[in-house]
N, C-alpha and C positions, 0 to 999 in steps of 0.2 A: 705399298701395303694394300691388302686386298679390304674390299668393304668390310667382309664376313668378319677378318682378323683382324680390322679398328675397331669393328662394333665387339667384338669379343673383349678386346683391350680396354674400351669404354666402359663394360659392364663389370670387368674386373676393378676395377679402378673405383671407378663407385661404388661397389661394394666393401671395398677396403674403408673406404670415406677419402680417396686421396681424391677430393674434388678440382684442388692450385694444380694437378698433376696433369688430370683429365680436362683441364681450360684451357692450359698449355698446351697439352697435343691435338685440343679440338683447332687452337688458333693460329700450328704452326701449318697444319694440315690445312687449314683454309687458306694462310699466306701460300703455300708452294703447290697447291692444288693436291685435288685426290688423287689423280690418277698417274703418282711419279712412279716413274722405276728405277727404285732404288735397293743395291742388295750389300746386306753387310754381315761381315763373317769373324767367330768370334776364335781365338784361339787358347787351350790351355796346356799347361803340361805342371807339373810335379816338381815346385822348386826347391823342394828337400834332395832329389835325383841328381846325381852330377851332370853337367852337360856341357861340351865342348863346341865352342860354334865350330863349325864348317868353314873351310879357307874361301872367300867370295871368289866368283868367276871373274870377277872385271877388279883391278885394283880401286878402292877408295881414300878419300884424300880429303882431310879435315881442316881446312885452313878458318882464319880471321878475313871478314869483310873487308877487300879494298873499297877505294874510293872510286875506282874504276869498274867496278862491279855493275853491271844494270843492278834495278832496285826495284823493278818492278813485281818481282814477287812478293815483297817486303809490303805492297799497298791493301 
């Protein structure tokens, strides 16, 4: 996030009076530094519309956790 669009973000926020909101984003911004790059994208569509997924390129495969599984994502 750029300075100009925290400080934009900050002065909105304040103004609202969301103060708990704007101490949080001052203090998560100070744990992971200013200057990350980070980018996130939001998606929307019409769920009143019908919509049929798309068949996936690569098969998928929904099982239960063995015991034999590494687990380190899990940490």
């Amino acid at each position: 996030m750029s300075i100009r669009l925290g400080a934009k973000t900050a002065l909105h926020l304040a103004s609202e009076g969301r103060f708990s909101t704007l101490l949080r984003k001052i203090g998560h911004r100070l744990h992971e530094g200013w200057y990350q790059e980070d980018v996130s994208y939001g998606l929307r569509r019409d769920l009143q519309a019908p919509f049929t997924a798309p068949a996936a390129k690569a098969p998928i495969y929904v099982r239960q956790i063995r015991p034999e599984d590494p687990m380190r994502w899990l940490a």
